[in-house]
C-alpha positions as a Python dict, from the first residue, in 0.01 Angstrom:
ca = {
    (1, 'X'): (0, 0, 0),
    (2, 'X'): (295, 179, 82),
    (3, 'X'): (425, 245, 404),
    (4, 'X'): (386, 584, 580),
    (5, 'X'): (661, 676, 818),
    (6, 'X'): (690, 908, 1122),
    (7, 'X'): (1001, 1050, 1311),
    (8, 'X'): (958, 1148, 1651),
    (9, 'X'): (1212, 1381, 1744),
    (10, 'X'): (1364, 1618, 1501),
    (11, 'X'): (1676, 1714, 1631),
    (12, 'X'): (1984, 1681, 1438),
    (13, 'X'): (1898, 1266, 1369),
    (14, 'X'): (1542, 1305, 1344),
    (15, 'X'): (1559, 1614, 1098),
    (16, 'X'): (1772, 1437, 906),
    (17, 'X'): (1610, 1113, 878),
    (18, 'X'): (1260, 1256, 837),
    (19, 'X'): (1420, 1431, 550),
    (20, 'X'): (1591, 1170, 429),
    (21, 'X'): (1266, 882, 398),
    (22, 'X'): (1088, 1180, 172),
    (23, 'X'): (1413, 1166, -34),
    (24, 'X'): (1370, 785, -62),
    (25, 'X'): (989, 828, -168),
    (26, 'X'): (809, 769, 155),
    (27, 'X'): (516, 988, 306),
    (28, 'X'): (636, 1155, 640),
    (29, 'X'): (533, 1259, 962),
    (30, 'X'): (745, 1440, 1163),
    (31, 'X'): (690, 1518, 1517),
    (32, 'X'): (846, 1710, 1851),
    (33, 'X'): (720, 1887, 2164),
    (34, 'X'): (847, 2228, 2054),
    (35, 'X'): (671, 2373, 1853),
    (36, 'X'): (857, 2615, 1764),
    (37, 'X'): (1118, 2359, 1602),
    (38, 'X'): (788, 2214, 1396),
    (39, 'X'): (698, 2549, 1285),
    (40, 'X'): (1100, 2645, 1147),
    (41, 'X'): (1086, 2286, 1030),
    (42, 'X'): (747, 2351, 842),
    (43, 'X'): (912, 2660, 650),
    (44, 'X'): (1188, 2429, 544),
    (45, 'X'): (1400, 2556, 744),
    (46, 'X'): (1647, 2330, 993),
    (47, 'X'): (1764, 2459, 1336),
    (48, 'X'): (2155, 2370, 1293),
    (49, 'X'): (2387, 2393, 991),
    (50, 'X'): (2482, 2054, 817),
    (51, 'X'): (2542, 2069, 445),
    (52, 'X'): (2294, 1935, 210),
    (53, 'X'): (2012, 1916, 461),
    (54, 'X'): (1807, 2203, 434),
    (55, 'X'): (1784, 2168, 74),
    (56, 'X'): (1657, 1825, 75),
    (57, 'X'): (1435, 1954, 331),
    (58, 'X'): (1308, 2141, 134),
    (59, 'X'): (1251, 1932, -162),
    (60, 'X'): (1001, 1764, 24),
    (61, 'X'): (803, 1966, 300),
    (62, 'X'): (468, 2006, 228),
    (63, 'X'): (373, 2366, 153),
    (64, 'X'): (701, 2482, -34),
    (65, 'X'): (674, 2536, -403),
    (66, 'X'): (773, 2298, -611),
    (67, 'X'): (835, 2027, -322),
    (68, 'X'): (677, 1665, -344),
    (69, 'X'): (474, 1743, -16),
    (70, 'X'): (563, 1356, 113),
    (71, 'X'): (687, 1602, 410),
    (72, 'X'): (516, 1742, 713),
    (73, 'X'): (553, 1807, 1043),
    (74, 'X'): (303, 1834, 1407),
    (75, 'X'): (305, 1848, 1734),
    (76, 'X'): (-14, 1586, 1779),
    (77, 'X'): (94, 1209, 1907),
    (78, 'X'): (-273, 1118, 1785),
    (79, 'X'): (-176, 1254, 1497),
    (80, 'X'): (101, 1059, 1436),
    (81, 'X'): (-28, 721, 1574),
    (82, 'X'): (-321, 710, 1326),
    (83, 'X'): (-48, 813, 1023),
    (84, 'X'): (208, 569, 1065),
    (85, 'X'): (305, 193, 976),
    (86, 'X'): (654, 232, 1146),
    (87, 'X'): (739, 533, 1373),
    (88, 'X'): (1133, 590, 1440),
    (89, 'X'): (1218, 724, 1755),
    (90, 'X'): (1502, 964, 1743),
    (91, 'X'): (1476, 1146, 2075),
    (92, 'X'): (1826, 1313, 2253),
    (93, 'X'): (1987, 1093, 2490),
    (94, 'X'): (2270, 1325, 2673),
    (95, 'X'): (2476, 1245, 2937),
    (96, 'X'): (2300, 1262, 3313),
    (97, 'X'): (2389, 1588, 3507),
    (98, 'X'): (2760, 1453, 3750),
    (99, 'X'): (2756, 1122, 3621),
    (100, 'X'): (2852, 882, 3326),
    (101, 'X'): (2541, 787, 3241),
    (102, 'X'): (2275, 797, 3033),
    (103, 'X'): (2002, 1010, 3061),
    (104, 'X'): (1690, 801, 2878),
    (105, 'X'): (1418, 1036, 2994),
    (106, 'X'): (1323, 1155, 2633),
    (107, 'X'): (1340, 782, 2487),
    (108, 'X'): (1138, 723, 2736),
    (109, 'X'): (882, 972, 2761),
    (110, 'X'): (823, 915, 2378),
    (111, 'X'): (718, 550, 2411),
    (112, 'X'): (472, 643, 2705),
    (113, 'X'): (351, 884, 2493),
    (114, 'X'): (279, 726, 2185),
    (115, 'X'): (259, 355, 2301),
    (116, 'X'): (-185, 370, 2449),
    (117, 'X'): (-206, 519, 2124),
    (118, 'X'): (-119, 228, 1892),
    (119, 'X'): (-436, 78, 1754),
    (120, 'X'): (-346, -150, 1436),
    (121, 'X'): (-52, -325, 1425),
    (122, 'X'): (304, -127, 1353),
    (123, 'X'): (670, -109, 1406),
    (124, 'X'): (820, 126, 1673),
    (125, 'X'): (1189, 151, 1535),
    (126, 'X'): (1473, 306, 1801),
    (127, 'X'): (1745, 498, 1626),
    (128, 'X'): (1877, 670, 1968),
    (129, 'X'): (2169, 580, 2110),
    (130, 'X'): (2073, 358, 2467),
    (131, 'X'): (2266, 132, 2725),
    (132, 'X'): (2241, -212, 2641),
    (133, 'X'): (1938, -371, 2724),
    (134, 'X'): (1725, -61, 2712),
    (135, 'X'): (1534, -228, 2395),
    (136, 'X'): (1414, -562, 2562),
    (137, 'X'): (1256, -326, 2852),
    (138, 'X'): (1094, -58, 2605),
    (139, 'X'): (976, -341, 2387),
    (140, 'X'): (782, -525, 2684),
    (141, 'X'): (669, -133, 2798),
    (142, 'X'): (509, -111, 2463),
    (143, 'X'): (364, -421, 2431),
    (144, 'X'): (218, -349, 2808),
    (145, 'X'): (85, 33, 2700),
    (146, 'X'): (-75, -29, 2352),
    (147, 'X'): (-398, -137, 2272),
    (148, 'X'): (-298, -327, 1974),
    (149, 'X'): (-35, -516, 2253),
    (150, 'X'): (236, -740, 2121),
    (151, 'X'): (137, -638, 1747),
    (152, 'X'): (272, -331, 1856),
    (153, 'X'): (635, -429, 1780),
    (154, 'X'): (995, -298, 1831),
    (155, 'X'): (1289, -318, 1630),
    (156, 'X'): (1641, -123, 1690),
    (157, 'X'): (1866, 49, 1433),
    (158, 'X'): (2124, 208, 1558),
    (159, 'X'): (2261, 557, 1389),
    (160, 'X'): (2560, 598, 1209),
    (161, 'X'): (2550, 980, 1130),
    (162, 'X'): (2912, 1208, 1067),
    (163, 'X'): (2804, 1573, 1121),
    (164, 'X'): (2896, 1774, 833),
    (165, 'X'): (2783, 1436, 630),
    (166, 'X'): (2475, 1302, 771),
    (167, 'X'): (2266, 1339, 445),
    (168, 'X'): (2526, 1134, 288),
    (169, 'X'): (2533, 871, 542),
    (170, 'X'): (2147, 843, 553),
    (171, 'X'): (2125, 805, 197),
    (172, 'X'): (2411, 608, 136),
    (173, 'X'): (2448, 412, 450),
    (174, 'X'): (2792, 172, 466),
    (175, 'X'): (2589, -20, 680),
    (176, 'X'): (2243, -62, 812),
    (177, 'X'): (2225, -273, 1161),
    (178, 'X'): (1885, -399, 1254),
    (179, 'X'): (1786, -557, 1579),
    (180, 'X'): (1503, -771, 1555),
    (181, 'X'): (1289, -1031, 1722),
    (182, 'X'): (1069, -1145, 1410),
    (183, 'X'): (1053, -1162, 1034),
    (184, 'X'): (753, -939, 992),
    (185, 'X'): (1011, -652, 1128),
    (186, 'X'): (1317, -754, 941),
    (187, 'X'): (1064, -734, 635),
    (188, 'X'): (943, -406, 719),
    (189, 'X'): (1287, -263, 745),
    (190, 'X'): (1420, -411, 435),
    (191, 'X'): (1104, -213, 279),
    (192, 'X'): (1211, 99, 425),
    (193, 'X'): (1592, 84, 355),
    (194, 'X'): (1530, -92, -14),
    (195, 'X'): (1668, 173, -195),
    (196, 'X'): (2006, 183, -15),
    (197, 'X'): (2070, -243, 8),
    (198, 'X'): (1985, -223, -361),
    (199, 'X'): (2268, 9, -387),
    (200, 'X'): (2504, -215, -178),
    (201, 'X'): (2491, -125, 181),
    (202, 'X'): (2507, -462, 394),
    (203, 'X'): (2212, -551, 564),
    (204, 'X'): (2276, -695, 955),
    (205, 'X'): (2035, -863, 1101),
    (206, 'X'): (2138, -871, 1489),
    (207, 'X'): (1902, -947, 1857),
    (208, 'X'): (1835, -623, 2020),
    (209, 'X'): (2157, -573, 2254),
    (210, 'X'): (2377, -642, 1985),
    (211, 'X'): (2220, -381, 1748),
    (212, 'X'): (2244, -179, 2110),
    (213, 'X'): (2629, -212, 2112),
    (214, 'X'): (2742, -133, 1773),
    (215, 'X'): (2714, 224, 1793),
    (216, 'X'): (2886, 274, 2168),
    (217, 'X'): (3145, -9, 2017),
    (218, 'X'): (3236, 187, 1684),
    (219, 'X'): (3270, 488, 1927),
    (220, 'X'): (3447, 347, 2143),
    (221, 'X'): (3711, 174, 1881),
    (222, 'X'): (3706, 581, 1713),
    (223, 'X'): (3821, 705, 2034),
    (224, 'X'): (4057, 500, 2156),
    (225, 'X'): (4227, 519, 1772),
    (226, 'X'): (4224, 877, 1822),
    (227, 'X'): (4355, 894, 2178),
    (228, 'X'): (4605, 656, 2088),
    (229, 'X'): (4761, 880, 1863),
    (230, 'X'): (4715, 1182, 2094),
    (231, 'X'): (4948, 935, 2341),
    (232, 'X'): (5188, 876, 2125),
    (233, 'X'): (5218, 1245, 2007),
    (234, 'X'): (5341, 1305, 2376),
    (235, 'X'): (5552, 1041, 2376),
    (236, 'X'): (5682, 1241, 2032),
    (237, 'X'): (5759, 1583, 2204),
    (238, 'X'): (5922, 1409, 2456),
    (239, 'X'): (6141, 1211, 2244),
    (240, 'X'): (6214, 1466, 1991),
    (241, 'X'): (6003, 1287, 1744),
    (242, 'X'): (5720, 1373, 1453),
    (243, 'X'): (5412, 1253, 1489),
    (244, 'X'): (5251, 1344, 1128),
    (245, 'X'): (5550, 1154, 966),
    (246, 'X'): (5480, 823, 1254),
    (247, 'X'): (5100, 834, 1197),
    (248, 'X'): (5170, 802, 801),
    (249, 'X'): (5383, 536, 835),
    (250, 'X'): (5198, 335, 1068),
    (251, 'X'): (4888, 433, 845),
    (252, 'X'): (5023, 262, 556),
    (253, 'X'): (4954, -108, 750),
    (254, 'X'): (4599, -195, 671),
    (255, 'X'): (4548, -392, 992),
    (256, 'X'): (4579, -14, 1114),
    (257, 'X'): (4442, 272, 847),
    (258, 'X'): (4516, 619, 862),
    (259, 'X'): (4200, 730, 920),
    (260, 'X'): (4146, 910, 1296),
    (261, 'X'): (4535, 930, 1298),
    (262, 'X'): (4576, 1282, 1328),
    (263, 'X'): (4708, 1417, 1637),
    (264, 'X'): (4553, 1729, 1797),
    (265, 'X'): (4353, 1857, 2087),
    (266, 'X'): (4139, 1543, 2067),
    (267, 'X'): (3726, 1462, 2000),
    (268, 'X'): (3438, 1635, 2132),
    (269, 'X'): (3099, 1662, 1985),
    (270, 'X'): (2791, 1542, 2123),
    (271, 'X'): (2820, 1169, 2041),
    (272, 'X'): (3183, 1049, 2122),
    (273, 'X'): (3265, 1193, 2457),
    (274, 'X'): (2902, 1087, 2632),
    (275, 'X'): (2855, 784, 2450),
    (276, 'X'): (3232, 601, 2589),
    (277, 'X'): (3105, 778, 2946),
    (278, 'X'): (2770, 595, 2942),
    (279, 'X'): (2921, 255, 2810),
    (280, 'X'): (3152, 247, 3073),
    (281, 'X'): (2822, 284, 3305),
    (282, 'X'): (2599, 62, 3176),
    (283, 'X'): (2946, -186, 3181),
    (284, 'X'): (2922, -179, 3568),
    (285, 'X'): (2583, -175, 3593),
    (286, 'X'): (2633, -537, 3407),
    (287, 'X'): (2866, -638, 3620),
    (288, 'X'): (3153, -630, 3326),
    (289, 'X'): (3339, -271, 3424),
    (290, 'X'): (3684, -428, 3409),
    (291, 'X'): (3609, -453, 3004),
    (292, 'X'): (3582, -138, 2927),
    (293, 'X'): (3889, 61, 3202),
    (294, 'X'): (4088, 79, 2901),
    (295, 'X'): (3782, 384, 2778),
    (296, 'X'): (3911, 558, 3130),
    (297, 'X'): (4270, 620, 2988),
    (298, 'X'): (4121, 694, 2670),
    (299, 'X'): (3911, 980, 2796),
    (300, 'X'): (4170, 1082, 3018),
    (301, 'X'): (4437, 1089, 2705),
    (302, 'X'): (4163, 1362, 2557),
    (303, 'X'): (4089, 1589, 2772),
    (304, 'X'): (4435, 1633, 2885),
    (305, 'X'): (4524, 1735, 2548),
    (306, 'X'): (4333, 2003, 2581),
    (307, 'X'): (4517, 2164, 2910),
    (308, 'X'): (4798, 2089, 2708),
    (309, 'X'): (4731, 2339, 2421),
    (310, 'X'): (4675, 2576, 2679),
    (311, 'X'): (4982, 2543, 2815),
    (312, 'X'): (5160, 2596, 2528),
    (313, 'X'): (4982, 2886, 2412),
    (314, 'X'): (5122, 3025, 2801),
    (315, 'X'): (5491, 2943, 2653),
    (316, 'X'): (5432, 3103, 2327),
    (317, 'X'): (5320, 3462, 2541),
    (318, 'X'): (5600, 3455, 2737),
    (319, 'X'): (5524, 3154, 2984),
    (320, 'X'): (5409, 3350, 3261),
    (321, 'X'): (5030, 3436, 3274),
    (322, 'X'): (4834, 3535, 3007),
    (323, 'X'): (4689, 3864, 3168),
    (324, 'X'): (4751, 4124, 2908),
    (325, 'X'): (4765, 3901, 2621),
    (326, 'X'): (4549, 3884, 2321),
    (327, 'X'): (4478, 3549, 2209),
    (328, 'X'): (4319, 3460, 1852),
    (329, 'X'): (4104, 3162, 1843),
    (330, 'X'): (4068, 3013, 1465),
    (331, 'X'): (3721, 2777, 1567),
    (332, 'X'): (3501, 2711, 1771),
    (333, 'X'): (3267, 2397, 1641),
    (334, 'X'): (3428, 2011, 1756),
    (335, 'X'): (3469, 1998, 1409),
    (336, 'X'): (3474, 2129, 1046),
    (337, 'X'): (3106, 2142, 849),
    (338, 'X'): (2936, 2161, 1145),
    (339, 'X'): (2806, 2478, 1389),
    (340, 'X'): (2808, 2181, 1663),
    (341, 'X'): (2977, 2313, 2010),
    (342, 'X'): (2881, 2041, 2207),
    (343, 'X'): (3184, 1977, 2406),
    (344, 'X'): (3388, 2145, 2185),
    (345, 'X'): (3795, 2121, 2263),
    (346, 'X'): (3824, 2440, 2077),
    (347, 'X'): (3597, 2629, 2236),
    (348, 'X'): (3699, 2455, 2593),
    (349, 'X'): (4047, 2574, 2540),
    (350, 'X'): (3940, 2935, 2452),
    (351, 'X'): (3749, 2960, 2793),
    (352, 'X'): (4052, 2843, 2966),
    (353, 'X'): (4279, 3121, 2875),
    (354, 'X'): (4002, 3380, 2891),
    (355, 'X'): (3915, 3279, 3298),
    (356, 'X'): (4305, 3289, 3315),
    (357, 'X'): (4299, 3646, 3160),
    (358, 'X'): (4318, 3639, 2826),
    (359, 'X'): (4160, 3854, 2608),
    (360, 'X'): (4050, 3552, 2337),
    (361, 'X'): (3917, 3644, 2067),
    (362, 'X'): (3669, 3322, 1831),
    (363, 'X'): (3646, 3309, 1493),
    (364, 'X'): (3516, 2998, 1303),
    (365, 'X'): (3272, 2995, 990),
    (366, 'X'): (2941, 2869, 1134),
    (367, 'X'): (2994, 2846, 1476),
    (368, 'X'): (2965, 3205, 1605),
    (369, 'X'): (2606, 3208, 1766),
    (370, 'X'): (2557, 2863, 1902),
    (371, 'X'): (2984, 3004, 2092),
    (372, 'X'): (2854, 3314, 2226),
    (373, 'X'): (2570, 3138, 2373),
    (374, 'X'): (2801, 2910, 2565),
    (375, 'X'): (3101, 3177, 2610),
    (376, 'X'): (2919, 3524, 2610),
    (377, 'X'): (3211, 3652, 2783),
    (378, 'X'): (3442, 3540, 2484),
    (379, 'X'): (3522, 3820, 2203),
    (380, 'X'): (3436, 3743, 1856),
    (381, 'X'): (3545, 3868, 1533),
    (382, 'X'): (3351, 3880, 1157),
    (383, 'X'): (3671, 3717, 991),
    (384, 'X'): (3982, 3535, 1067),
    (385, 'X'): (4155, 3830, 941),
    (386, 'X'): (4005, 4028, 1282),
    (387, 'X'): (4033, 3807, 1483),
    (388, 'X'): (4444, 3776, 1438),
    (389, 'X'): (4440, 4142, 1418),
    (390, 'X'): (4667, 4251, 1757),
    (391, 'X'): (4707, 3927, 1874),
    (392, 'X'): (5039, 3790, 2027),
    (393, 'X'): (4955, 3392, 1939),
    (394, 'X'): (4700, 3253, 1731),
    (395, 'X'): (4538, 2896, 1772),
    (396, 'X'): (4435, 2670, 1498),
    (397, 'X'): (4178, 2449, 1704),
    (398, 'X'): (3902, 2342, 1425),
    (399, 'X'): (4026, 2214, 1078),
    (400, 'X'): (3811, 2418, 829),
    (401, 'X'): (3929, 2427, 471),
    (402, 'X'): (3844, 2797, 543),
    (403, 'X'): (4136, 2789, 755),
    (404, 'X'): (4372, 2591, 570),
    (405, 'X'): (4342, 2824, 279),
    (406, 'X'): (4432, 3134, 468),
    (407, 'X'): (4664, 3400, 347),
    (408, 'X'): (5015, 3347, 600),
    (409, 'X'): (5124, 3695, 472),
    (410, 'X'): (4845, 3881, 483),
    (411, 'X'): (4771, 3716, 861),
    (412, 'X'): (5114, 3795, 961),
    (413, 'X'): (5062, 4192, 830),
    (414, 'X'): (4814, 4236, 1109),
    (415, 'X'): (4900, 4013, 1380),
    (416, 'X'): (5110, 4137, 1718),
    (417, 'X'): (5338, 3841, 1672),
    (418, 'X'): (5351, 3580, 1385),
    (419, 'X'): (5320, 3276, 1666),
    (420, 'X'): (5079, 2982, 1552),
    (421, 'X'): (5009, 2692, 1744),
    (422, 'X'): (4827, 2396, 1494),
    (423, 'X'): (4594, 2236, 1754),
    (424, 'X'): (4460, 2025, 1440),
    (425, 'X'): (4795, 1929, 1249),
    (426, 'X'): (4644, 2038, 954),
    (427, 'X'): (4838, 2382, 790),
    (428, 'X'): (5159, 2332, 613),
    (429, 'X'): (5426, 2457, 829),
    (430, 'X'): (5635, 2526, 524),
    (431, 'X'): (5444, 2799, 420),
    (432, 'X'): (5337, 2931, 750),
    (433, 'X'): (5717, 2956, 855),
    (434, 'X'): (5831, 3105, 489),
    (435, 'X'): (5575, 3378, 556),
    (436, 'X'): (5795, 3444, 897),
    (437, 'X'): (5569, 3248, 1114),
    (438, 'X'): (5661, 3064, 1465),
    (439, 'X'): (5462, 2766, 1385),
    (440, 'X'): (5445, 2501, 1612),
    (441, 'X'): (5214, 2185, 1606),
    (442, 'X'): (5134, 1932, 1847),
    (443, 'X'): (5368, 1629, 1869),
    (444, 'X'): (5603, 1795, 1611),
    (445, 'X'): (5936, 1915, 1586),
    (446, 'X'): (5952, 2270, 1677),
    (447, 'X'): (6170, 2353, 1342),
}
């Protein structure tokens, strides 16, 4: 008999990955606490933007013509204890309110909840992202709460998602990482994920806190690659130097890669940023802090490149103060393909300049709603176009194609002054400065 599946939590993971098992052929159960969320989820309809995912959501949820109705969603924990052979667990972990931190209240609530409700053997599978060692004590919590008692077992599979190509990486994993502590689980999970290993994506088999640290390690080895070349684009204005032209040829060693070697105003998102925070936490808690100081610099490194744009923007206005000054704002998500403003730098940079007088005006492509909701004071325009229109510098802070496509010209017909700062390093300045632009980038030349 085939296995039935259930998702508990569908935020951005668990939306995904409850959409994703129906792609692979497996009945689905997804379920949250708001049900609100179940009820836009039911209509096939998903509560952020990410490409690809509301179609396949749709493919799927029960209900919607023409779907393969492997899909549903509830709010009932009975419900979903009697439906399912392995449950995933993809609650929110943020960062705790003034400190590094986790915050494993919603992992947590989620096992007490469905844990005295297991009956029949099954396998509890944690996809959140958890300190180290948080999988040995929920496994013994479940085996204490459920009925069925150590045949209620726990496995842990880290996530691996890219917003803007999370359907991708779901389908089409480049690697699946299982922590296990029997056979009969490794088994299971090698049912579930069959259709990607038969494709080609490795398989590894890992205990529990090594499956625990191969998400904050990846993150942390992303971040430090990306602050590292957000160092050594200081070291390039200093010097006189180009960073574009040192990260390509450093990229060209494959001991290094040139992926992440883009200087700019640094990472932000809901992942990177609180994930290096709580591993250097969970480091001291361990008793191993000294490992990870090297993550201190490296968050350090990014969010002073954000002060950094703004202090450029104050030279291109005049270098004063920016009272009187009309700033565009080209973005507002952490990054392209996403309407994610978790910690974005874009958006962090805007609200700078606007307590410091500005009059900022956002634009970015999917953004807008999820921005005024953290900036309502922020003004925001219906094009790029608009939101130049007047303004005596524009900022390039998120790298949409959108953006990279834009008309220097017909920009520079409406704008105050044809300043740009590239907070992304991704126009050409060629064709910004032939269209009469200042264009300035960070770590670059100046002309």
């Amino acid at each position: 008999m085939a296995l039935r599946i259930t998702v508990i939590g569908t935020g951005y993971l668990g939306a995904t990955h409850a959409a994703a098992m129906a792609e692979l052929g497996f009945e689905v159960l997804g379920l949250d606490v708001v049900p609100e969320k179940i009820e836009m989820l039911s209509a096939g309809r998903v509560p952020m933007y990410e490409p690809g995912l509301e179609e396949m959501l749709q493919r799927h949820v029960a209900g919607i013509e023409g779907s393969t109705g492997r899909l549903r969603f509830t709010t009932s924990w009975e419900e979903v204890a009697d439906f399912g052979d392995v449950h995933f667990v993809c609650t929110n972990t943020p960062q705790k309110h003034g400190e590094y931190a986790c915050d494993m209240t919603y992992v947590e609530s989620a096992f007490d909840s469905l844990a005295p409700l297991l009956t029949r053997p099954v396998l509890v599978v944690g996809k959140s992202t958890v300190p180290v060692g948080s999988a040995a004590r929920l496994a013994a919590r479940l085996a204490e709460l459920a009925p069925v008692g150590a045949d209620a077992e726990l496995a842990w599979n880290p996530e691996f998602l890219r917003e803007g190509f999370a359907v991708d990486d779901t389908l089409h994993p480049d690697r699946i990482v299982v922590g296990v502590t029997s056979e009969r689980a490794e088994k299971v999970l090698r049912e579930v994920y069959a259709v990607p290993v038969g494709e080609g994506s490795p398989f590894v088999v890992t205990d529990y806190p090594t499956a625990e640290l191969v998400k904050t390690a990846a993150n942390s080895f992303l971040a430090t690659k990306i602050s590292f070349i957000n160092a050594m684009a200081e070291v390039c204005e200093a010097a006189d130097g180009d960073v574009a032209k040192l990260a390509e040829a450093i990229g060209h060693d494959e001991r290094i890669g040139s992926k992440f070697l883009r200087a700019g105003i640094g990472f932000g998102g809901g992942c990177l940023p609180k994930d290096i925070r709580a591993f250097m936490a969970r480091a001291g808690e361990l008793g191993a802090d000294q490992a990870l100081t090297f993550l201190r610099e490296v968050d350090s490194i990014n969010m002073r490149r954000r002060g950094h744009m703004v202090e450029l923007a104050r030279e291109a206005v005049g270098g004063g103060s920016f009272l009187g000054k009309r700033v565009a704002v080209l973005g507002a998500t952490f990054k392209p393909d996403s309407d994610d403003v978790r910690d974005s730098p874009a958006l962090n940079v805007a609200g700078q300049i606007h307590l410091q007088g500005g009059q900022v005006t956002v634009f970015d492509p999917k953004g807008m709603e999820n921005a005024r909701r953290v900036f309502p004071t922020l003004g925001y325009a219906e094009s790029a176009l608009d939101a130049v229109r007047g303004a005596d510098v524009v900022l390039h802070l998120t790298e949409w194609r959108e953006f990279r496509e834009l008309d220097a010209e017909a920009l520079g017909a409406v704008a105050g002054h044809r300043i740009i700062l590239d907070g992304r390093n991704a126009l050409d300045p060629v064709a910004w400065r032939e269209a009469g632009w200042t264009f300035r980038a960070m770590g670059r030349p100046t002309a």
